[in-house]
Backbone bond lengths (Angstrom), bond angles and torsions (degrees), N, CA, C in turn:
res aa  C-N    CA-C-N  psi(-1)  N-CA   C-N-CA  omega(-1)  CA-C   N-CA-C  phi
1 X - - - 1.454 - - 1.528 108.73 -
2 X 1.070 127.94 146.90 1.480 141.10 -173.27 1.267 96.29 -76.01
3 X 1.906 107.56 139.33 1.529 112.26 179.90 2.348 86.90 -81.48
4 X 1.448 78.60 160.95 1.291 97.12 163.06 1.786 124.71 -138.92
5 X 1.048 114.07 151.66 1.720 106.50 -172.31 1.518 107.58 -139.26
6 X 1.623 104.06 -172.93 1.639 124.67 164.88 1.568 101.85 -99.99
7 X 1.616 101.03 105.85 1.690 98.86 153.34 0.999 136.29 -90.03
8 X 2.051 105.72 97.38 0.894 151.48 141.33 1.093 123.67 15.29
9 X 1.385 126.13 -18.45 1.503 130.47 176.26 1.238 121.41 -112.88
10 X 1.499 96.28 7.11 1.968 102.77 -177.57 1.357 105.52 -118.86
11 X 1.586 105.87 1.03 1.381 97.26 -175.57 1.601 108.43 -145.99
12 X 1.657 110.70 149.56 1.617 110.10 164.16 1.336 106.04 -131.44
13 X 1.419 108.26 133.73 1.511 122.67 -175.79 1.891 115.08 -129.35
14 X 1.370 103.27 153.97 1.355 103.63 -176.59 1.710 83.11 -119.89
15 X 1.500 105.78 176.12 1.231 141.09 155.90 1.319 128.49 -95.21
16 X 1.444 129.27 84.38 1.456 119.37 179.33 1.346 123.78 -124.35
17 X 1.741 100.66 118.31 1.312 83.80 178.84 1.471 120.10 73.44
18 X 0.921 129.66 39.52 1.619 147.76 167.68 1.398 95.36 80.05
19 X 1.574 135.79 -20.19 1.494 129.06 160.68 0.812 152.91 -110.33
20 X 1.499 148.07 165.10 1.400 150.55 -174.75 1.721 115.75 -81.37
21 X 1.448 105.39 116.61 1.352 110.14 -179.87 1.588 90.40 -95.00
22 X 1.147 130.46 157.60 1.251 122.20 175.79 1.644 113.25 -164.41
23 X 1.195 113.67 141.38 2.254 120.74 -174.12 1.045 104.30 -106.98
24 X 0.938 120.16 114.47 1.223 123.63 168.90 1.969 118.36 -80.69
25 X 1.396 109.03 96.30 1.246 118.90 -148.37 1.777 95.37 -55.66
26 X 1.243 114.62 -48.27 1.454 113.38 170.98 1.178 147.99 -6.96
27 X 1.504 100.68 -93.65 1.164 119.38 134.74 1.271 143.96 -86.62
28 X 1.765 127.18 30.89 1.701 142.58 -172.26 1.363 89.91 6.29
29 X 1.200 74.91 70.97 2.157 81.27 163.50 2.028 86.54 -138.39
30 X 1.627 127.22 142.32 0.988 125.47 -165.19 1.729 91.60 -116.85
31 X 1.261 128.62 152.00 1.334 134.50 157.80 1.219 113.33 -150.48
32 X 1.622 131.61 179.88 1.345 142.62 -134.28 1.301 83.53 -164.57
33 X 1.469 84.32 141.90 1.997 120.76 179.19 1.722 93.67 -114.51
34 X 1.374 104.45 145.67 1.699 101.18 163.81 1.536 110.96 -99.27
35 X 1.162 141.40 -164.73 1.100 138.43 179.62 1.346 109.87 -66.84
36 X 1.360 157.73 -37.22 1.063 149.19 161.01 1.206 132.57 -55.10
37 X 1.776 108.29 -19.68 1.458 122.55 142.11 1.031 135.33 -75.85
38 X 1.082 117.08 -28.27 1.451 122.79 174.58 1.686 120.84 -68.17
39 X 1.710 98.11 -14.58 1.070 93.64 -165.59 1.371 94.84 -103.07
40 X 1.300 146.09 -22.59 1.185 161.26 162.26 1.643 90.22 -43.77
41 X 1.667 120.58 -69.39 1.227 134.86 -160.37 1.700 99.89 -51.61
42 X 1.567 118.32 -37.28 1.822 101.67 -167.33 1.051 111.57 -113.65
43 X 2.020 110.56 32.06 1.679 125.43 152.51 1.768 111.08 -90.43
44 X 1.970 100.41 -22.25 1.241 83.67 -158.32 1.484 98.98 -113.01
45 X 1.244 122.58 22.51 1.106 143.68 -175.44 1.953 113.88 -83.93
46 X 0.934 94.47 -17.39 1.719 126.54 -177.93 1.175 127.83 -118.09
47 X 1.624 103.69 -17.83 1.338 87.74 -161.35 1.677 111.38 137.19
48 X 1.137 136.60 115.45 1.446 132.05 154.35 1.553 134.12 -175.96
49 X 1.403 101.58 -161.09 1.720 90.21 -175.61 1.614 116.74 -115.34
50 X 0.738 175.80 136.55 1.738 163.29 155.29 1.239 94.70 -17.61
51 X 1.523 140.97 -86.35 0.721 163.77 120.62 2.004 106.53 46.94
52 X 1.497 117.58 -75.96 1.150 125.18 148.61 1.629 123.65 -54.44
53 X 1.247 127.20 -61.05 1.563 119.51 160.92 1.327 117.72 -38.28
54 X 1.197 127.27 -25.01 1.825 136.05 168.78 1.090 109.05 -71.96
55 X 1.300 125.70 -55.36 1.511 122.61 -143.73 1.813 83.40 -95.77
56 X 1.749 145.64 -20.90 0.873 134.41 171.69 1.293 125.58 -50.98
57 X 1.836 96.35 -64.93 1.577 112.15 169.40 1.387 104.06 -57.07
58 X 1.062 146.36 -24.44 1.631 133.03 -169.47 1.681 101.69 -66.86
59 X 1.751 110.49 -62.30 1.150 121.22 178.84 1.542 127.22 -58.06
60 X 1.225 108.46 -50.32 2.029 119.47 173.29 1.846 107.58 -63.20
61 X 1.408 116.21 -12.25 1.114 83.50 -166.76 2.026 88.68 -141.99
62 X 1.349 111.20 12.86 1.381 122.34 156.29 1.571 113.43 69.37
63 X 1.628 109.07 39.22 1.459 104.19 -170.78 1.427 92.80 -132.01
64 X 1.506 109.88 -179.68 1.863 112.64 -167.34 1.478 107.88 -90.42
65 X 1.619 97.18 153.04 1.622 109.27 -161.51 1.659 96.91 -42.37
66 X 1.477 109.91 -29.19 1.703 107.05 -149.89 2.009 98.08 -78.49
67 X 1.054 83.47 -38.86 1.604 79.88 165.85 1.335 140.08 -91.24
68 X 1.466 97.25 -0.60 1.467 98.58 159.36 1.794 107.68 -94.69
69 X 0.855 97.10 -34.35 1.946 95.43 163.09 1.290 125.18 -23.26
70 X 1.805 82.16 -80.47 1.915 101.29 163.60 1.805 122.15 -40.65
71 X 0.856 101.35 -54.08 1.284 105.66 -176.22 1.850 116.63 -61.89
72 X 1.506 99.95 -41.17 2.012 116.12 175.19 1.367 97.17 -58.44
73 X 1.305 136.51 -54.39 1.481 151.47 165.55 1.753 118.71 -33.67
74 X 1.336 121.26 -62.36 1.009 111.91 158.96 1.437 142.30 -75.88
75 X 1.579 104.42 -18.53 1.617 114.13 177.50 1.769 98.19 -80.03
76 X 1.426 139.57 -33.39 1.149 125.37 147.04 1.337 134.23 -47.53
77 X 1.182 95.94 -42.95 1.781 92.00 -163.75 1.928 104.82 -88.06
78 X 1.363 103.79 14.12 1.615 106.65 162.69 1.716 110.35 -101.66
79 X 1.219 105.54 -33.00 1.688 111.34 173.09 1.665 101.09 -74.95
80 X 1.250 109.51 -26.35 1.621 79.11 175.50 1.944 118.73 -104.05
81 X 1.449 91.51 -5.32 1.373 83.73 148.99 1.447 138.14 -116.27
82 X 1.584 112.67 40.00 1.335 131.91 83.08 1.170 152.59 51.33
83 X 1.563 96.34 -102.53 1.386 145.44 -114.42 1.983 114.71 -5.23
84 X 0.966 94.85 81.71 1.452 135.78 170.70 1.464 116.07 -92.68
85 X 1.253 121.78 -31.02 1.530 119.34 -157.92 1.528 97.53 -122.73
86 X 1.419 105.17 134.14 1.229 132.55 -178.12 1.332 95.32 -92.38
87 X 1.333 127.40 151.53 1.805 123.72 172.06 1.994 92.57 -155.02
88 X 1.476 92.32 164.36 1.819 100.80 176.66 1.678 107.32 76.88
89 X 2.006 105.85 24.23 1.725 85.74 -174.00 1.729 117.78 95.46
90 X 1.377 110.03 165.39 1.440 109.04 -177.05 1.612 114.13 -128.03
């Protein structure tokens, strides 16, 4: 499966407080992850797979693969429209 990431050059983010404050250099428009983003946010910050972002949230937060799917699915497909999300590797 293709790694996917945060490109890193459109954005600066802190950690507060179990969450991600984050600017979107783009459009200097700023938004916030809650902890279930955040935690999504410092898999894909490096580097990862859908696939792994699923099976994380499934386990950390004790719900079924299918809904942690759903959920990897839409918290991507808002970063990449975005365009926040790097996909195919770095």
């Amino acid at each position: 499966m293709d790694e996917i990431g945060i490109d890193k050059s459109l954005v600066e983010w802190r950690e507060v407080e179990g969450e991600i404050v984050a600017l979107d250099l783009k459009r200097s428009d700023y938004f916030t992850l809650n902890r279930t983003g955040a935690l999504l946010w410092s898999k894909l910050k490096d580097g990862t797979t859908r696939g792994e972002l699923a099976q994380l949230l499934s386990s950390d937060f004790e719900i079924s693969a299918e809904q942690a799917s759903a959920d990897v699915d839409e918290f991507l497909l808002t970063l990449k429209e975005r365009g926040l999300l790097v996909e195919g590797g770095k």
